[in-house]
SERO-4910 file (N, C-alpha, C, O; in steps of 0.05 Angstrom, whole numbers):
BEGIN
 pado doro    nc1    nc2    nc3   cac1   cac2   cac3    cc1    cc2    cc3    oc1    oc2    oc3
  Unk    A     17    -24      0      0      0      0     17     25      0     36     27     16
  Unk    A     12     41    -16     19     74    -14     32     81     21     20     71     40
  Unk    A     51     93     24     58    100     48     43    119     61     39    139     47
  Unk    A     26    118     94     21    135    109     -3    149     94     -3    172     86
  Unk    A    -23    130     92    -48    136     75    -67    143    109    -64    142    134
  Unk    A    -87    151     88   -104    159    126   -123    154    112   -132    160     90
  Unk    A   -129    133    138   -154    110    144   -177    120    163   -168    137    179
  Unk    A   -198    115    166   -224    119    178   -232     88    191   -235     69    176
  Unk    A   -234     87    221   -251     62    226   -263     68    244   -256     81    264
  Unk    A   -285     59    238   -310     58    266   -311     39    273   -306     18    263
  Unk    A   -322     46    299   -325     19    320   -292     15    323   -285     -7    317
  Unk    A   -277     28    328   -247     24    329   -241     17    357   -227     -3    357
  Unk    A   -244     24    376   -238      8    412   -241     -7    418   -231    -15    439
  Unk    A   -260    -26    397   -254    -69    405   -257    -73    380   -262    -58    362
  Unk    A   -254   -102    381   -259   -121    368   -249   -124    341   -224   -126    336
  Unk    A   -269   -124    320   -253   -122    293   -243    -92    277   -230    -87    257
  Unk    A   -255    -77    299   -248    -45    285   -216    -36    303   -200    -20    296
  Unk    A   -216    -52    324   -189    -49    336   -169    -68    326   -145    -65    327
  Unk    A   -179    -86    317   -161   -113    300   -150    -98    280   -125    -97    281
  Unk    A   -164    -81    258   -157    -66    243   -136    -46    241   -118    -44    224
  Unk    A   -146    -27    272   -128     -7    273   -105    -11    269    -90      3    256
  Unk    A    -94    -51    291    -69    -54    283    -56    -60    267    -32    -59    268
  Unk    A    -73    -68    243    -66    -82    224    -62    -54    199    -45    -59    182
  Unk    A    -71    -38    198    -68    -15    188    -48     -1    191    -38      8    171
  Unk    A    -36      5    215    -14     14    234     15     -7    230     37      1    235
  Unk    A     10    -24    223     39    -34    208     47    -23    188     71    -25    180
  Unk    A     26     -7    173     36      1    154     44     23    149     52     31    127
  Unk    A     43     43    182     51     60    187     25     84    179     31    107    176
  Unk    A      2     75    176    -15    100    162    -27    110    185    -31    101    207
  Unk    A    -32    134    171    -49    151    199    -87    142    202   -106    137    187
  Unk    A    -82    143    224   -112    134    219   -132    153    253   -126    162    274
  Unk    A   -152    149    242   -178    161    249   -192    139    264   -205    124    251
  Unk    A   -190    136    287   -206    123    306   -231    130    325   -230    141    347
  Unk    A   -253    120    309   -278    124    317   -299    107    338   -306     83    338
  Unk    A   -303    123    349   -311    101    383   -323    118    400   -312    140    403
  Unk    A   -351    112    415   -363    121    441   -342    117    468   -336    134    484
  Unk    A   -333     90    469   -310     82    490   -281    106    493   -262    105    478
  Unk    A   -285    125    514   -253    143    511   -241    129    528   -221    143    530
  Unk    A   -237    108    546   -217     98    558   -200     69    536   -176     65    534
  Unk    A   -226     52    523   -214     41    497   -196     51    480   -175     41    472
  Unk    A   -211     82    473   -195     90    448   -167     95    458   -148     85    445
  Unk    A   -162    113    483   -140    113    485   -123     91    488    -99     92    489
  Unk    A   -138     69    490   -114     41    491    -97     35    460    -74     31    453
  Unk    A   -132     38    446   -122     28    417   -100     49    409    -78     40    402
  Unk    A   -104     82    408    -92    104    407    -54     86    415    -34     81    401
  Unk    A    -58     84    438    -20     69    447    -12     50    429     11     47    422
  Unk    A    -33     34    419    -36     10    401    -16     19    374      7     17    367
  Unk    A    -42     29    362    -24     51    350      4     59    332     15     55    310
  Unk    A      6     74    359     36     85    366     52     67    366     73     72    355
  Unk    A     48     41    377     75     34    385     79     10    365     99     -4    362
  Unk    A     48      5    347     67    -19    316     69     11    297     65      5    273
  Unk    A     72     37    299     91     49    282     71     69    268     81     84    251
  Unk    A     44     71    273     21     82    257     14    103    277     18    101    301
  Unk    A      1    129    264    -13    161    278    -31    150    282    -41    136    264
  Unk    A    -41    153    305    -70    154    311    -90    190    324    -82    206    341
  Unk    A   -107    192    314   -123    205    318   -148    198    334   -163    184    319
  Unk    A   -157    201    354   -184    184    372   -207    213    371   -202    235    380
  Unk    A   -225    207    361   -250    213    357   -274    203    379   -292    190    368
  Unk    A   -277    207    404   -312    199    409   -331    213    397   -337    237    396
  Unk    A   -343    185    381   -368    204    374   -381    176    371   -370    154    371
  Unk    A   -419    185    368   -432    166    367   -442    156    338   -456    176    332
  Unk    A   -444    142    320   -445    147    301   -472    146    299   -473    141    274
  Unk    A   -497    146    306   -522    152    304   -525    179    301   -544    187    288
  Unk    A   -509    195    313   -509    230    302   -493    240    279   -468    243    281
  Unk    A   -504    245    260   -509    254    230   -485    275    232   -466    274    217
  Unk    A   -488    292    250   -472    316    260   -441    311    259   -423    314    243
  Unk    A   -444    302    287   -421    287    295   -401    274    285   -378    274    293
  Unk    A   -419    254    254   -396    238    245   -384    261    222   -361    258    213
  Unk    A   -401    284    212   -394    300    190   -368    318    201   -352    326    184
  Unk    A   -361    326    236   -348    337    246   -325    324    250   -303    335    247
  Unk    A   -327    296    258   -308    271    258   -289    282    234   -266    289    236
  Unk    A   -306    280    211   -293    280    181   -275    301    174   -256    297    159
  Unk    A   -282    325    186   -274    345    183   -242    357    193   -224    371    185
  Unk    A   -248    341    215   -230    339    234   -207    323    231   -187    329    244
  Unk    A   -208    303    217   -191    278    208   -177    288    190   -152    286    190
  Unk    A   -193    303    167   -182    315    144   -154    339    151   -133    343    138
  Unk    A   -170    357    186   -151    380    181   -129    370    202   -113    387    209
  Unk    A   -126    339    214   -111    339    227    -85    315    213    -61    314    218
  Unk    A    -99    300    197    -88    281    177    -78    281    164    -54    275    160
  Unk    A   -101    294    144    -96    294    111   -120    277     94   -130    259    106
  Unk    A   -127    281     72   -149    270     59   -144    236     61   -122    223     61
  Unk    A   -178    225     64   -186    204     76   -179    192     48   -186    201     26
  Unk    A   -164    170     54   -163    147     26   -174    126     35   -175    107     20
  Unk    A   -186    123     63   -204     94     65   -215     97     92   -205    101    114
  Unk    A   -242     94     82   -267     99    104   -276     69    113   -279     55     93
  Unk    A   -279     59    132   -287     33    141   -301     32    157   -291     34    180
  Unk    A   -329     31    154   -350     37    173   -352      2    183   -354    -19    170
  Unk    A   -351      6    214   -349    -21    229   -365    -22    245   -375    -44    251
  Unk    A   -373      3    260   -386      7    287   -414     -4    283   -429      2    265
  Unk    A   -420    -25    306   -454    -29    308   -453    -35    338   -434    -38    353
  Unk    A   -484    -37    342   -497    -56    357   -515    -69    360   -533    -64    344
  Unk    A   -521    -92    379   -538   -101    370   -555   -121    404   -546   -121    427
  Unk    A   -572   -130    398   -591   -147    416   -606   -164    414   -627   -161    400
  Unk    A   -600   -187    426   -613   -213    435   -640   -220    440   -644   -207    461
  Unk    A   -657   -229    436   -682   -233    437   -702   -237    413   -694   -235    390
  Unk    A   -727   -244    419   -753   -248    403   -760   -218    392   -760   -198    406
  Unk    A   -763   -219    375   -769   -190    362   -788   -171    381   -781   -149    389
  Unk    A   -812   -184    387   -839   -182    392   -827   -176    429   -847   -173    443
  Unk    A   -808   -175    441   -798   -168    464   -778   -139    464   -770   -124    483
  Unk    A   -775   -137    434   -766   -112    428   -776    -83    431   -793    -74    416
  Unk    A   -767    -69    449   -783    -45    449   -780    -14    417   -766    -20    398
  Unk    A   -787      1    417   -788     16    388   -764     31    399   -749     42    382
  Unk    A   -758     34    426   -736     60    424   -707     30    419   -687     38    406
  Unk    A   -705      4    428   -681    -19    425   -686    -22    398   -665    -28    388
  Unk    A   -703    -21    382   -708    -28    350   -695     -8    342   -674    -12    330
  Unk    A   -702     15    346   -692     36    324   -662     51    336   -652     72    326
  Unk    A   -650     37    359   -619     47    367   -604     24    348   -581     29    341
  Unk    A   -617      1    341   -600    -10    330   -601     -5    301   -580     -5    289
  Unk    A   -622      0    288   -618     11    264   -601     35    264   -583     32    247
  Unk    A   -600     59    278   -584     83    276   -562     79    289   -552    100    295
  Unk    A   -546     53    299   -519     55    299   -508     36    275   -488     44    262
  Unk    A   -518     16    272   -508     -8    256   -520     -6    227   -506    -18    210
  Unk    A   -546      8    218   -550     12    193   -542     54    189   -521     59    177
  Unk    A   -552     69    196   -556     87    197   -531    103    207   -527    125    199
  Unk    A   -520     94    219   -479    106    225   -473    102    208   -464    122    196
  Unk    A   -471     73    189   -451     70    171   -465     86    145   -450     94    128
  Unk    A   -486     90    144   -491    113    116   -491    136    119   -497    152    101
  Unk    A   -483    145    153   -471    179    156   -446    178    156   -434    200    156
  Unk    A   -433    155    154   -397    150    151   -397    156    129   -383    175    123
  Unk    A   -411    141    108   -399    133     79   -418    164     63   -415    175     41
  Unk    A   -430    169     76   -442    202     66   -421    225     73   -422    244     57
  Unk    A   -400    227     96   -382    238    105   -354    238     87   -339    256     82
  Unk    A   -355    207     80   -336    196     61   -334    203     40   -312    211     31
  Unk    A   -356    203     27   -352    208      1   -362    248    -12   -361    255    -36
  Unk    A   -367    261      6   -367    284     16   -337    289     -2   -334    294    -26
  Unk    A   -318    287     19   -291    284     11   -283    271     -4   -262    278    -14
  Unk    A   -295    249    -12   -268    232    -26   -285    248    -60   -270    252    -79
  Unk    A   -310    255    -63   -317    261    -88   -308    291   -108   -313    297   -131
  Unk    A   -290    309    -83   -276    332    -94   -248    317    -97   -231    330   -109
  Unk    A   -241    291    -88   -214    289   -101   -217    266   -130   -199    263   -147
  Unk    A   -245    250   -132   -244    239   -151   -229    207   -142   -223    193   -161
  Unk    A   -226    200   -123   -215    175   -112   -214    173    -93   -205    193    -80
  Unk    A   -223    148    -79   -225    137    -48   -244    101    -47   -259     91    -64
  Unk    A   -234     92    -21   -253     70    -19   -261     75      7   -250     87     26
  Unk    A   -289     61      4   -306     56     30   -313     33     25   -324     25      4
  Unk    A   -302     11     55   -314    -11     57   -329     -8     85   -322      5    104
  Unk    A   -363    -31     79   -370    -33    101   -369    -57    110   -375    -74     94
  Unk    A   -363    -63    134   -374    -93    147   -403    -90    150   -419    -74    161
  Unk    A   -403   -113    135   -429   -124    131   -435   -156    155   -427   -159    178
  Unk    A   -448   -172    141   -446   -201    157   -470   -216    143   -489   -209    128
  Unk    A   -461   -243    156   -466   -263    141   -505   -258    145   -518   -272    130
  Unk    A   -520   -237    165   -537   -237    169   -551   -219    153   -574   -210    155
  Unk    A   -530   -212    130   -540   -179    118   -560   -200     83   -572   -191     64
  Unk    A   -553   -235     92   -564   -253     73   -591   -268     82   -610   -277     69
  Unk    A   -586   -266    107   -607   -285    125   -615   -281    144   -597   -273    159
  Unk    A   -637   -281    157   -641   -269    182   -634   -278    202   -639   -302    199
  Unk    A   -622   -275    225   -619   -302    241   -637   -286    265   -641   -262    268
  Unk    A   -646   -312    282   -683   -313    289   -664   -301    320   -643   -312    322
  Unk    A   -669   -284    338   -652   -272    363   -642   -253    359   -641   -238    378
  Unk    A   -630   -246    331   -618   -218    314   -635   -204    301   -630   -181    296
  Unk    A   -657   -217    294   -668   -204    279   -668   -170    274   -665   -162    250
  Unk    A   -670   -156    290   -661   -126    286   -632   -124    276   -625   -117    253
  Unk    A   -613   -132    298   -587   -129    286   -589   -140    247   -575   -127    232
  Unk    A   -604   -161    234   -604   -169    221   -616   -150    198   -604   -147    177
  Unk    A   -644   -136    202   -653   -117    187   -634    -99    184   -631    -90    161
  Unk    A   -619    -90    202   -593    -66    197   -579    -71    178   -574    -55    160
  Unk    A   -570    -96    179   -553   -104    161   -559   -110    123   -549   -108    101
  Unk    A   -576   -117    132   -600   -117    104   -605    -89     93   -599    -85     69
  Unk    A   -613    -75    104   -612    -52    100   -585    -39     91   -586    -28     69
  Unk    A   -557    -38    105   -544    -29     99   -536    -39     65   -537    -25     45
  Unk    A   -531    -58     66   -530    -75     40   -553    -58     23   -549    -34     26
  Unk    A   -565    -61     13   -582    -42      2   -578    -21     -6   -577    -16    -30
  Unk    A   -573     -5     14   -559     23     20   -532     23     -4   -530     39    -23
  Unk    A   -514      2      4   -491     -1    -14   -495     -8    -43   -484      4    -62
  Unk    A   -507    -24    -44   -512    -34    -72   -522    -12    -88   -509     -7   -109
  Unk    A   -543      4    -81   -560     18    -92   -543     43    -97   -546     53   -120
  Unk    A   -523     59    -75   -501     80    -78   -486     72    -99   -482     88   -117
  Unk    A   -473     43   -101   -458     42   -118   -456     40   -143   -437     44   -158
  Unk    A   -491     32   -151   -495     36   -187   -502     70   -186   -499     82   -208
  Unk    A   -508     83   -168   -499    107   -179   -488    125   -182   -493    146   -194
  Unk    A   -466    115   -167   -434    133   -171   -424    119   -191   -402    128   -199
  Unk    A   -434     90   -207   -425     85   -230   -440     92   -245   -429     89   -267
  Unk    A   -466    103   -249   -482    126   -276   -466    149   -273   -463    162   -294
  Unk    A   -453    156   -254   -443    175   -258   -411    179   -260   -394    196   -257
  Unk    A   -412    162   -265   -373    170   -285   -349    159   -251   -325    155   -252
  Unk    A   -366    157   -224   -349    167   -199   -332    141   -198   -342    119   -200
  Unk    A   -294    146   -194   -281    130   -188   -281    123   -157   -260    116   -146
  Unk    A   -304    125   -143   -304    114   -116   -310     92   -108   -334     88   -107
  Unk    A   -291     72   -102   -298     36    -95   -310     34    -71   -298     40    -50
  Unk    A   -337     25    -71   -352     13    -46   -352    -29    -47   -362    -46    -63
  Unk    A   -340    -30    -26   -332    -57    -15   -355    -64      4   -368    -47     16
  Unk    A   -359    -98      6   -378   -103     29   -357   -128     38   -345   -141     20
  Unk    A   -353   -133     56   -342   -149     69   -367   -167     96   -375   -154    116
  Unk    A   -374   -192     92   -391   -203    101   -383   -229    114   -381   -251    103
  Unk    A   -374   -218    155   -355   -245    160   -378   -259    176   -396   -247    188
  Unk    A   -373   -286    175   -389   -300    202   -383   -293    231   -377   -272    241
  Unk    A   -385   -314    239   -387   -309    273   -354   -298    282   -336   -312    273
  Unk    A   -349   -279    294   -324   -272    304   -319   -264    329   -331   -246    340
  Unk    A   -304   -276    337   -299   -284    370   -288   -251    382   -265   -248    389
  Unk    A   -309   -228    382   -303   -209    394   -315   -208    420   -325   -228    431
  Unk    A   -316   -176    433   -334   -174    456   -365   -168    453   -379   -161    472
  Unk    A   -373   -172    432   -400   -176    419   -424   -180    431   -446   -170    433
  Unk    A   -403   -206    440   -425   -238    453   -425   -221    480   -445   -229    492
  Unk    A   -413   -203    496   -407   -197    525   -417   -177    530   -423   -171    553
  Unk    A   -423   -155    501   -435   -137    513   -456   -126    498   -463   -102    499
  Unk    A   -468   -146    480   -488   -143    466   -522   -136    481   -528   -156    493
  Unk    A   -538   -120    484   -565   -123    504   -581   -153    499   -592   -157    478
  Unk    A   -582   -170    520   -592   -184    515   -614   -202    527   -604   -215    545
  Unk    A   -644   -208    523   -662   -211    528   -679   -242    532   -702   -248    539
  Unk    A   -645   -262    522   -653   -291    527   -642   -301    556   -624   -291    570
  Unk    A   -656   -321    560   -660   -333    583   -629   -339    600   -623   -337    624
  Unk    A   -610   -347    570   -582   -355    574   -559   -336    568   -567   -316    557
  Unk    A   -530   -337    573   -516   -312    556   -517   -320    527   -523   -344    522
  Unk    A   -511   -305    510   -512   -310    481   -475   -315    471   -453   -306    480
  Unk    A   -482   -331    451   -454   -344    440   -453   -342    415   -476   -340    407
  Unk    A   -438   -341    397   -431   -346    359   -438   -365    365   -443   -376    387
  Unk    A   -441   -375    335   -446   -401    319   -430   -412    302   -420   -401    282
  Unk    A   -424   -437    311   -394   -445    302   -397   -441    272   -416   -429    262
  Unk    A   -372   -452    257   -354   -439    261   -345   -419    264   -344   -405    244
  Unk    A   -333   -409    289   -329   -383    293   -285   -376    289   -266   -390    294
  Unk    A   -288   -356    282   -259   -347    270   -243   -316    292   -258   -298    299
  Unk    A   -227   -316    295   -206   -298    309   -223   -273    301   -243   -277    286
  Unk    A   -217   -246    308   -217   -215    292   -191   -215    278   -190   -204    256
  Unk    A   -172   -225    285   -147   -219    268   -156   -227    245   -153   -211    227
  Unk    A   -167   -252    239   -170   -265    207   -197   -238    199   -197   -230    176
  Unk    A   -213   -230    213   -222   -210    198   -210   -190    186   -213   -180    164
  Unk    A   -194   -185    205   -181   -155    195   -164   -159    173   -164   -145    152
  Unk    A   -152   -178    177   -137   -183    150   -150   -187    127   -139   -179    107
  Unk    A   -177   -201    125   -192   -192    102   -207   -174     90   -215   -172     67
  Unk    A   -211   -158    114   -219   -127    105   -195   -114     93   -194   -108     69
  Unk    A   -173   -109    111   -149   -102    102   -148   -105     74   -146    -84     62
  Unk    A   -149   -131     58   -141   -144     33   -168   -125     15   -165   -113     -7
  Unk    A   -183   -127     25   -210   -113     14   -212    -89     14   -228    -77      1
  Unk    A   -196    -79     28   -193    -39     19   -179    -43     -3   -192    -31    -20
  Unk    A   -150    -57    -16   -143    -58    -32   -158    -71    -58   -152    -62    -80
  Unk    A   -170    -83    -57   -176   -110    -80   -192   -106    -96   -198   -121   -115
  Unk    A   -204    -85    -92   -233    -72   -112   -252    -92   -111   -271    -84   -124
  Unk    A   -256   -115   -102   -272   -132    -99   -313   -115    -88   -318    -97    -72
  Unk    A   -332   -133   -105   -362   -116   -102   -361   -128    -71   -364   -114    -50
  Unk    A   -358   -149    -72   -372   -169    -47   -348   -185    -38   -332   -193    -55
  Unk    A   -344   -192     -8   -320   -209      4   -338   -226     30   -344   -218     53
  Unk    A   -341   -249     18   -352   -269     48   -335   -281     63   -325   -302     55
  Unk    A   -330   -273     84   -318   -287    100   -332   -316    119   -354   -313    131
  Unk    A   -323   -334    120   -330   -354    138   -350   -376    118   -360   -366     98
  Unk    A   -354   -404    126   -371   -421    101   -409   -414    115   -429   -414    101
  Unk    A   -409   -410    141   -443   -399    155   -450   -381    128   -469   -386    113
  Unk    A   -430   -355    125   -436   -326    112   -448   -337     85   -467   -328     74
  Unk    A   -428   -364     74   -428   -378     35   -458   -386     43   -476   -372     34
  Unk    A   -464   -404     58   -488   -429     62   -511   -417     63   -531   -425     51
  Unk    A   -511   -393     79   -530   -375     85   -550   -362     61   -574   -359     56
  Unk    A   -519   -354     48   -532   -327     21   -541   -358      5   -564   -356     -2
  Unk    A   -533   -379      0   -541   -390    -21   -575   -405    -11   -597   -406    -23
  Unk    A   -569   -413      9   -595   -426     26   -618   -403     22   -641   -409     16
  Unk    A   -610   -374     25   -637   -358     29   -648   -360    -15   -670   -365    -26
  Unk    A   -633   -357    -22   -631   -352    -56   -647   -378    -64   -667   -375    -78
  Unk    A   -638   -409    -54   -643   -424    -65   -671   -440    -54   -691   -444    -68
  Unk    A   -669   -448    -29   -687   -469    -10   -694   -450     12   -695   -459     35
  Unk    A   -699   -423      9   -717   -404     40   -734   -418     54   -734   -415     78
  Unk    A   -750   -434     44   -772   -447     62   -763   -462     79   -774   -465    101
  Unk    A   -733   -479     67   -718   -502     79   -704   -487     96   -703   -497    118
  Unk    A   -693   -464     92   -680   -454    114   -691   -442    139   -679   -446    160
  Unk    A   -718   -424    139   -734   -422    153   -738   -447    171   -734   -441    195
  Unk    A   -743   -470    169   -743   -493    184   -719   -499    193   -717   -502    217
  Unk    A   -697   -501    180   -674   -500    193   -671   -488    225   -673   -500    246
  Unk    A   -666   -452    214   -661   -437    243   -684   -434    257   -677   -424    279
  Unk    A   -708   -437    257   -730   -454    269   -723   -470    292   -722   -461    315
  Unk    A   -719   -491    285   -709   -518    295   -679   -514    313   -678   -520    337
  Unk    A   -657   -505    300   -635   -498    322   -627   -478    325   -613   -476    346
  Unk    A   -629   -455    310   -611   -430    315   -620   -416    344   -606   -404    360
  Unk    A   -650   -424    347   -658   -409    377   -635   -411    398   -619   -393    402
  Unk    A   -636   -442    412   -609   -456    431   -591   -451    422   -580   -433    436
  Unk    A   -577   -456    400   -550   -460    381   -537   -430    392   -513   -429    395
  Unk    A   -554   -400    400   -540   -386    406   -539   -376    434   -534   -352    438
  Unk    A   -544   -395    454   -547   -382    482   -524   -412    492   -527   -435    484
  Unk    A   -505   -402    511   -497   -412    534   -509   -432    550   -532   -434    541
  Unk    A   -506   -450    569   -514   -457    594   -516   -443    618   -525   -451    640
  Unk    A   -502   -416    611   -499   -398    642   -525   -381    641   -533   -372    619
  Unk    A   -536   -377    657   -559   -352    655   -551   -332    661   -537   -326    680
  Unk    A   -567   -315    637   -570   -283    631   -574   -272    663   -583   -286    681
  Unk    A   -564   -243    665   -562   -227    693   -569   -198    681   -564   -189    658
  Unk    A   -583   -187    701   -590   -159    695   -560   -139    697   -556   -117    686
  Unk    A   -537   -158    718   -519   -148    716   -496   -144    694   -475   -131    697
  Unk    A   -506   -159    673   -485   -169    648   -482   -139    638   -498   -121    643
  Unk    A   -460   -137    622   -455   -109    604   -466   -106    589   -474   -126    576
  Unk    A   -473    -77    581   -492    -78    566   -488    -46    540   -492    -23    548
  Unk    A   -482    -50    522   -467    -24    498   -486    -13    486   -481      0    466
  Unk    A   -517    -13    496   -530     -4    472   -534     15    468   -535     24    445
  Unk    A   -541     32    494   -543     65    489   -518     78    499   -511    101    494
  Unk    A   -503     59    517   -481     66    541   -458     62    531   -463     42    518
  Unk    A   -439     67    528   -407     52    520   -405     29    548   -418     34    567
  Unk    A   -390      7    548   -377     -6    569   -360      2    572   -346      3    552
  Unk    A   -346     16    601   -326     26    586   -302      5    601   -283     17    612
  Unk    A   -300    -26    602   -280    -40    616   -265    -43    588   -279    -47    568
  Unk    A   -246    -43    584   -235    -45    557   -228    -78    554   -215    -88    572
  Unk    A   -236    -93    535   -235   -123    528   -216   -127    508   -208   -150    502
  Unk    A   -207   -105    495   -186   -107    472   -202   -122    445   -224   -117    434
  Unk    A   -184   -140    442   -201   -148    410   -213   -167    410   -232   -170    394
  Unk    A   -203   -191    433   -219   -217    430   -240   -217    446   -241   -201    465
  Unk    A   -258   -233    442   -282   -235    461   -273   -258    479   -252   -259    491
  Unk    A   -292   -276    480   -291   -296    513   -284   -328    493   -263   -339    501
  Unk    A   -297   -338    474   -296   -354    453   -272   -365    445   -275   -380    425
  Unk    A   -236   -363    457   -214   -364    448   -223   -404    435   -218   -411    412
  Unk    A   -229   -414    448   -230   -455    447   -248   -454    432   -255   -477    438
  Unk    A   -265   -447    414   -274   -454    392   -269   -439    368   -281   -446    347
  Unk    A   -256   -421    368   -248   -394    349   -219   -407    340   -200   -413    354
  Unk    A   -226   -409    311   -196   -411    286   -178   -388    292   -184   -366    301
  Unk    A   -156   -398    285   -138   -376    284   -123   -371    258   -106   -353    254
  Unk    A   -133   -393    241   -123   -402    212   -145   -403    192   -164   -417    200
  Unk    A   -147   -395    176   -173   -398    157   -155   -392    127   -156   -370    115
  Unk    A   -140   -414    118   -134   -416     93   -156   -418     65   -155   -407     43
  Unk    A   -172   -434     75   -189   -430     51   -213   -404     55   -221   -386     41
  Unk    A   -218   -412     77   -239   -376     72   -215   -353     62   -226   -336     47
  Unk    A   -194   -350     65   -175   -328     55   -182   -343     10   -189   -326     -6
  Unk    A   -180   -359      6   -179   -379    -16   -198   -364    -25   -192   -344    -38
  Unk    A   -222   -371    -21   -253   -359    -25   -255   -336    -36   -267   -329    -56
  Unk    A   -239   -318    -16   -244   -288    -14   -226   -277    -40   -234   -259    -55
  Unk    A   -202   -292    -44   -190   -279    -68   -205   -289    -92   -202   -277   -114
  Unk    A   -219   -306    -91   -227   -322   -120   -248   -310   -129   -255   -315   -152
  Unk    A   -265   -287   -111   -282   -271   -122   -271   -250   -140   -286   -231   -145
  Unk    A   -248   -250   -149   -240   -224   -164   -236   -235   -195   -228   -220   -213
  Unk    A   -246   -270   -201   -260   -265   -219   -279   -262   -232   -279   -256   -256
  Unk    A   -302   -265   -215   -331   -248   -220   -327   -215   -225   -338   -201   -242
  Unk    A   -302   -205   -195   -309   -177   -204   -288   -169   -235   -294   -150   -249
  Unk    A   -267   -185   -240   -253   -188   -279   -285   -184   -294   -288   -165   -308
  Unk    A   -301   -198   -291   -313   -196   -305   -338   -178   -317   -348   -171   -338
  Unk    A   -341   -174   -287   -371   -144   -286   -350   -120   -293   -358    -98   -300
  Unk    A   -323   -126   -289   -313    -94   -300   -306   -102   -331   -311    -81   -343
  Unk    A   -299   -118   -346   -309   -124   -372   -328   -114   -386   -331   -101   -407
  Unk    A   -343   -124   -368   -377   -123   -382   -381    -88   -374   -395    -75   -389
  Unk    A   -373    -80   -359   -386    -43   -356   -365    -25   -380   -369     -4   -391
  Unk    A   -340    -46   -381   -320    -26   -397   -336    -23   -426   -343     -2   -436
  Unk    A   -342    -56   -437   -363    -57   -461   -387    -41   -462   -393    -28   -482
  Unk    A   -397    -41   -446   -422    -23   -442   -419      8   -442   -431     26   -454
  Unk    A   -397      8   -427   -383     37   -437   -393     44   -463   -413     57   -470
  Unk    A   -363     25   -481   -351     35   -503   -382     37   -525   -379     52   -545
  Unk    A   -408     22   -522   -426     18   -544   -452     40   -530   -475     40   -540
  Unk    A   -448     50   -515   -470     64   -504   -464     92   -496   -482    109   -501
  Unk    A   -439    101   -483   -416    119   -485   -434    120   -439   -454    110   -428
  Unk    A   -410    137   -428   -415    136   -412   -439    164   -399   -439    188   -404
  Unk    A   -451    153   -387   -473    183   -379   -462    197   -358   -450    186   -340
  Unk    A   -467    223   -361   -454    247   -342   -475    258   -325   -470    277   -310
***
């Protein structure tokens, strides 16, 4: 990569947006760390510093429209122009839909759908007076399928997807060299599972197979570069998108039948457990969650997977160059 590029990540004080930071920071780039958590950020902030990368720490919430436009502003006059926006930040909660109240429904849409399209509206703000930039968002394997306990967190994600797809045919009507990436990993052994709000009987857990944040980050990482439309991480994320496309009814019976159990513990739920949804936690957990004994630390062929989509995207850029050249391009 280009030397000392300046990066944007949300949700940057755990998990996979702090996995990132470090993985970004090897490469010495400056980067923009976005987070409600200020005792986190300043951890990741040392993080940082000391594999060799600027950090800049931002609290802000990304459900305020405001906030993330001032974020942007700020990054720009303290950085230098944003060459990669990575909207990461969500949250999310456990339970039956129908136990959901309207003010827990709609915090999770305006951090986990609704942040990331005041990021990538912030983003490309900037990146469209220089004519180049990428924005990737984390997406997930749920942005294909619903899974029955997520369901909100799952509409967000659906939504966001949407959001992306639909931006991106039309910054391609319009001539824009700006790459929007989706990156869609399965279950990842962050603090997720620990401090997600949650409303079942048991604590809540991933669904195997579950994979490190490091193997995420590294495929986002690979995915700011790769121009890639779409990047699935994990075989849940593959089985999922093809199961809803192909056999929905069959899958419906499926997570029916086990996904309910499949994601709660044997320990029971406490009113005392942590809880991120309107609040930051602010105990800092770093990147991994609780999950280390069933979480990969190797994922050779999901890395396999992820590059082999770049010949689908050889070919949709074929087919737009043709389409170009016989239709000419619209302004």
């Amino acid at each position: 990569m280009p030397a000392r590029q300046v990066v944007v990540i949300t949700g940057a004080s755990a998990g996979i947006g702090r996995a990132l930071a470090r993985r970004f920071a090897k490469d010495g780039a400056k980067i923009g760390l976005l987070a409600r958590g200020g005792h986190k950020l300043t951890a990741a902030v040392a993080e940082v510093e000391k594999l060799g990368g600027q950090a800049l720490a931002i609290e802000v919430d990304m459900a305020d429209p405001e906030a993330v436009e001032a974020a942007a502003e700020q990054i720009e006059q303290d950085l230098g122009p944003i060459d990669i926006w990575i909207n990461n930040a969500a949250v999310a909660m456990f339970g039956r839909i129908m136990d959901v109240s309207p003010e827990e429904l709609r915090r999770v849409s305006d951090v986990t759908y609704h942040g990331a399209a005041w990021g990538t509206m912030a983003a490309l703000t900037r990146m469209r007076r220089r004519g180049t930039g990428t924005i990737v968002q984390v997406g997930s394997g749920a942005a294909y399928i619903a899974i029955p306990m997520l369901t909100s967190y799952s509409a967000a994600k659906h939504a966001l997807r949407a959001f992306t797809n639909g931006l991106r045919v039309e910054l391609i009507n319009e001539g824009v060299d700006i790459h929007l990436t989706m990156v869609h990993p399965s279950a990842i052994n962050t603090p997720f599972y620990t401090w997600a709000r949650n409303l079942m009987p048991n604590q809540p857990r991933p669904i195997p197979p579950v994979y490190q944040p490091e193997i995420a980050a590294d495929i986002i990482y690979w995915a700011a570069y790769a121009r890639r439309r779409d990047v699935y991480l994990g075989w849940t994320t593959i089985y999922g998108m093809l199961t809803e496309r192909l056999i929905p009814g069959l899958g419906d019976l499926f997570l029916a039948r086990f996904m309910v159990d499949a994601q709660q513990t044997s320990e029971p739920a406490s009113p005392e457990d942590p809880d991120n949804l309107f609040e930051p936690v602010e105990m800092d957990l770093g990147v991994r969650g609780q999950f280390d004994d069933i979480s990969q630390t190797r994922a050779p062929l999901v890395k396999l997977v992820a590059r082999l989509s770049g010949v689908r995207t050889a070919m949709v850029l074929g087919a737009q160059r043709a389409l170009n050249r016989r239709f000419g391009r619209r302004r």
